[in-house]
N, C-alpha and C positions, 0 to 999 in steps of 0.2 A: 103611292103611284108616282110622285111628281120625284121620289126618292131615287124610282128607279130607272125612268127617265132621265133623270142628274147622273148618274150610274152610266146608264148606256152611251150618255154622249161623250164623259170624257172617256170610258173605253175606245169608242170611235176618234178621237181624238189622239189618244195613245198610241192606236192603230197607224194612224196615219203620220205620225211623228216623227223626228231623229232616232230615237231611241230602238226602232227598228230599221233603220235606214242602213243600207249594205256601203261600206268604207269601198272606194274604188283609187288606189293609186298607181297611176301606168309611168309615173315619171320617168326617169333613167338612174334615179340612184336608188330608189322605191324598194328592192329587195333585198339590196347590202346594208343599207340604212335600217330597215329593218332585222336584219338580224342582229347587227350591232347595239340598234336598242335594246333588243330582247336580253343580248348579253348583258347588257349594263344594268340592266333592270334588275336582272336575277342578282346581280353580284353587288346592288347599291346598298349604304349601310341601312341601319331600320331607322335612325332618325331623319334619314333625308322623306322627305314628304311629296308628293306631286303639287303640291300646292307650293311648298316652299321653291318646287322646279317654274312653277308657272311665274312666280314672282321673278325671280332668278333670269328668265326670259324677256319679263316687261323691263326690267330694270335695264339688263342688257342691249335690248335695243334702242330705248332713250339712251343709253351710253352711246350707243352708235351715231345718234342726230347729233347728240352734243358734240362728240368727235370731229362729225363731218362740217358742222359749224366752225370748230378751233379750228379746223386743216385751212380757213380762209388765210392764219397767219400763221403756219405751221404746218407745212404738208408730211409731218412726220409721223399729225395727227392718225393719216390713213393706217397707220398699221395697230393703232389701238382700236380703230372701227374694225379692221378684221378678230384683233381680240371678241371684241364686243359680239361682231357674227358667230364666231364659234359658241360663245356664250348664249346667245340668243337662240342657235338651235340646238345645244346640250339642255336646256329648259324648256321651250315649247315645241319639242320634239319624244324627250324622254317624259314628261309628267305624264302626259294619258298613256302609256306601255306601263310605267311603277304602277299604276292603276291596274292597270288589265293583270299585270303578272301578280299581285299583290291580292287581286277577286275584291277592288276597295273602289271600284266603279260607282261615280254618280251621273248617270247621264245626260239631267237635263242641266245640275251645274256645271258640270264636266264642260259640255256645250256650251253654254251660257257665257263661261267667266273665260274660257280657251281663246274663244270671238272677241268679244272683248277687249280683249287685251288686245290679240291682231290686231284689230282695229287703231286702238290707241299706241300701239306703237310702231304701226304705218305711218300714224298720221305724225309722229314725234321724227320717225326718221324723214321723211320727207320734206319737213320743216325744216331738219340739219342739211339735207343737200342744197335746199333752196337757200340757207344762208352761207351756202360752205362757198361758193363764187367756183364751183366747177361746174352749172350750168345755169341758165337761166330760172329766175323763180317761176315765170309762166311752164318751163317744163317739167320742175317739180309737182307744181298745182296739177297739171293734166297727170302723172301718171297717180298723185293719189285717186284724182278723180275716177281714173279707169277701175284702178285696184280696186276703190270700195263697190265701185260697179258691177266689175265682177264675184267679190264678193258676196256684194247683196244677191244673185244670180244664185249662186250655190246653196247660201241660207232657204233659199226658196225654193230651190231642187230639191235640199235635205226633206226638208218639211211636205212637199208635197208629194217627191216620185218615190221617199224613199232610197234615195241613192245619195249620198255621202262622196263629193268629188274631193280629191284631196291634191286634185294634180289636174291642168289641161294639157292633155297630151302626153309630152315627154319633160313637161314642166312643171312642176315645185317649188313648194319653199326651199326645200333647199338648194336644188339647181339657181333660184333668185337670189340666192347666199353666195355661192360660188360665184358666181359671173359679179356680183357687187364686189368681193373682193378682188376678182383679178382685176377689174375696172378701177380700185383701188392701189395697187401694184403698178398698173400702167400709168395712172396721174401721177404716182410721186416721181415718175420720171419725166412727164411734161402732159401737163393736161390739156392737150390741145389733139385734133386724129385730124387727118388730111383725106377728104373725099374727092374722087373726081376732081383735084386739083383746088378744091375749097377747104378751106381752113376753119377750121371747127372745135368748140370746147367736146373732148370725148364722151361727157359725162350727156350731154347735149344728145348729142348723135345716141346715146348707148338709150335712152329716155324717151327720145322718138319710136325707136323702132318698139320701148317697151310699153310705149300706149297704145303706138299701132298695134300689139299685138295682144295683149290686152283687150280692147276695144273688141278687136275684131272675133276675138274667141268669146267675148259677153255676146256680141250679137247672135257668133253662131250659135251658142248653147242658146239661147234666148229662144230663137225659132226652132230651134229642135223640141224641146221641150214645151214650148207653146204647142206644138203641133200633137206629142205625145200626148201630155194633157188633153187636148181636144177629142184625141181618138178614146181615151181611157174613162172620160169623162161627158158623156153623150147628154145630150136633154132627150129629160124623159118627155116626149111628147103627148102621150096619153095623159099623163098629169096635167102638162099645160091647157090639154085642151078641158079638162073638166075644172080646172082653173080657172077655163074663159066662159066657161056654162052656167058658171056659180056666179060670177061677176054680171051675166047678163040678164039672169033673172035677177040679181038685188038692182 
């Protein structure tokens, strides 16, 4: 009995997991990018591995903090961080497609170790901008803070609504890729943008706007989802109430 109760919960458990949770990406490069993976995939050799891609991507993006650290006395630095970008999305872009095209899918390490890595090489490039002197460390600190923010938000959508965000909006990792390199392009010719007649590190200004937005897309997903949750997710009030029937005769 108690076997099949252990049985039925992680079924339910399964149920409600990533591993059926529907992939949603509205980005703007979301369908070119995807077929190009799928190209790449079909046509990658058999020793290249998703895992050796997934490496391939943390590595690369610690290349890129390091980078934007060196560019403090070397702004020549910047064009090996766009190296490094392009490297960082040919690896944690194409491992889970070699996967899927390959039927060599593990879902919940897949998940597990994919995250992960984001994570850790968020927090690695954020560190190189904070040391790199093209913006302030307090602006770096906040935009990792939003980023894991919003991450944590999605991990928690995965798992509970079944829906897999892979994009806010019209926005992406890779779209975050692009705009870091042109942002990259534009410092090696003066890192500094000019607002409203104030003078400003670009990197600064480009970091503002990217917590603002950030932030404000965790909040909105936050109460959208709180609210669908609420509705999807009722109290059973007939339970509570014999709940409180039981309680009041003991």
């Amino acid at each position: 009995m108690g076997a099949q109760i252990l049985a039925a919960k992680n079924e339910a458990i399964s149920d409600m997991g990533f591993e059926n949770a529907r992939r949603v990406n509205e980005a703007l490069t979301a369908r070119m990018e995807k077929r190009a993976l799928q190209w790449m995939a079909k046509r990658a050799p058999r020793w290249v591995t998703s895992d050796q891609l997934t490496v391939l991507g943390l590595i690369a993006q610690i290349g890129a903090g390091i980078c934007f650290a060196m560019s403090r006395y070397d702004r020549r630095f910047l064009l090996a961080v766009i190296v490094c970008l392009a490297l960082n999305w040919l690896g944690d872009s194409l491992d889970g497609t070699l996967a899927r095209v390959r039927r060599q899918e593990r879902p919940r390490y897949g998940f597990y170790v994919d995250h992960i890595v984001d994570v850790l090489g968020a927090v690695a490039l954020m560190c190189g901008l904070g040391f790199s002197g093209l913006l302030h460390e307090a602006t770096a600190m906040a935009m990792l803070i939003a980023f894991l923010v919003l991450s944590s938000e999605s991990y928690l959508a995965t798992y509970t609504l079944k829906r897999f965000e892979l994009s806010q909006g019209i926005f992406g990792p890779t779209e975050i890729r692009i705009l870091l390199a042109m942002g990259c392009l534009a410092a090696m010719r003066s890192p500094y943008a000019t607002v409203f007649g104030h003078r400003m590190l670009l990197f600064d200004l480009g970091g503002a706007i990217a917590t603002a937005g950030m932030a404000g897309m965790a909040l909105a997903v936050t109460v959208r989802h709180t609210a669908q949750l609420y509705r999807q997710d009722p109290i059973d009030r007939s339970r509570s109430a014999r709940a409180v029937e039981v309680d009041a005769r003991n």
